[in-house]
C-alpha positions as CSV (number, residue, x, y, z in Angstrom):
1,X,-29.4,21.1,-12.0
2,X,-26.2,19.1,-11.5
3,X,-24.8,16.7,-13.9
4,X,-24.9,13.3,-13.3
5,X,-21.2,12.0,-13.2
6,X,-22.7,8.1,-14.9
7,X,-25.9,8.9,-15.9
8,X,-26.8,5.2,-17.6
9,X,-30.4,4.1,-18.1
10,X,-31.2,0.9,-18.0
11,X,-30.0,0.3,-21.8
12,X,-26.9,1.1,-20.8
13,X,-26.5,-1.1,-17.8
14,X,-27.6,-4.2,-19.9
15,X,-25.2,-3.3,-22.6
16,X,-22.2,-3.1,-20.2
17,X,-23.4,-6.6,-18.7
18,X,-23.6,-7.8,-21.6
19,X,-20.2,-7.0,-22.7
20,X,-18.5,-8.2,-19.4
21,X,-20.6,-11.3,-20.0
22,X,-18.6,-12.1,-23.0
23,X,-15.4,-10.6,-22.4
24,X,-15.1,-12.9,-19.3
25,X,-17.5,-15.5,-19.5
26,X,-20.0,-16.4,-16.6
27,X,-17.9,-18.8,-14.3
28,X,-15.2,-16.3,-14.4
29,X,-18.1,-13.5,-13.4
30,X,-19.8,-15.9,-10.7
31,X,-16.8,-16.4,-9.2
32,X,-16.3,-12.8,-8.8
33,X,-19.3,-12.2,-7.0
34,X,-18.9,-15.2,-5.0
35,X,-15.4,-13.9,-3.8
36,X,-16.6,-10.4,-3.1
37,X,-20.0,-11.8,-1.3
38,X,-17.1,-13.6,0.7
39,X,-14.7,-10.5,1.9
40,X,-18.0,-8.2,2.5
41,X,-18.8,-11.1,4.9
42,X,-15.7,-11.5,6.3
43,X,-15.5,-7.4,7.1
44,X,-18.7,-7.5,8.7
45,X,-18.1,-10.0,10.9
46,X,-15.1,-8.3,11.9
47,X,-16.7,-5.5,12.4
48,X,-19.1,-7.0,14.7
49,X,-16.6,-8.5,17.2
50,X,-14.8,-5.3,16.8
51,X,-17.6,-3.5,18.2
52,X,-19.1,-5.9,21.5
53,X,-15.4,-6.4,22.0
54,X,-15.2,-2.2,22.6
55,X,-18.9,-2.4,23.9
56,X,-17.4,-5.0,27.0
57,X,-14.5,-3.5,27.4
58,X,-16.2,-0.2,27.8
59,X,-19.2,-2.4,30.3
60,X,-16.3,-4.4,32.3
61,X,-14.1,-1.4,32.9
62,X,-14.4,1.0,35.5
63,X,-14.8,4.6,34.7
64,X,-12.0,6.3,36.6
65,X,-11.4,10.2,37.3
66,X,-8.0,11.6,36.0
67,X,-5.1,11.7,38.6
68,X,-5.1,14.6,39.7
69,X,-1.1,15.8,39.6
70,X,0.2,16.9,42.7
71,X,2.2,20.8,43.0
72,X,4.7,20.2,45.4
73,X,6.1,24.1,44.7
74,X,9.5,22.6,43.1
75,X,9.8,23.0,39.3
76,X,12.0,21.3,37.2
């Protein structure tokens, strides 16, 4: 069986909460998670334009076969 790297139970959790709770107070906590709620928003919608930009690009452009390069005997 491998060992777990954090293997905290529930107890454990609550303690650490706990602990944060008073070491930074709850506004200062809130506006943590209201900060990170904000950037994992902001990164998805970039991701999402990211990806129909590619997705038209790859609809709009046509898909062209490699010029072929032309062996005119001379070499340089």
């Amino acid at each position: 069986m491998t060992p777990m790297v954090f293997d905290l139970g529930s107890g454990e959790i609550i303690i650490v909460v706990l602990i944060a709770l008073v070491l930074f107070g709850g506004s200062r906590i809130a506006g943590l998670g209201k900060g990170a709620g904000r950037a994992i928003r902001e990164f998805k919608e970039e991701t999402s334009s990211i990806a129909a930009a590619a997705a038209e690009q790859a609809a709009t452009k046509p898909t062209e076969a490699p010029a072929e390069q032309q062996d005119n005997g001379s070499s340089a």
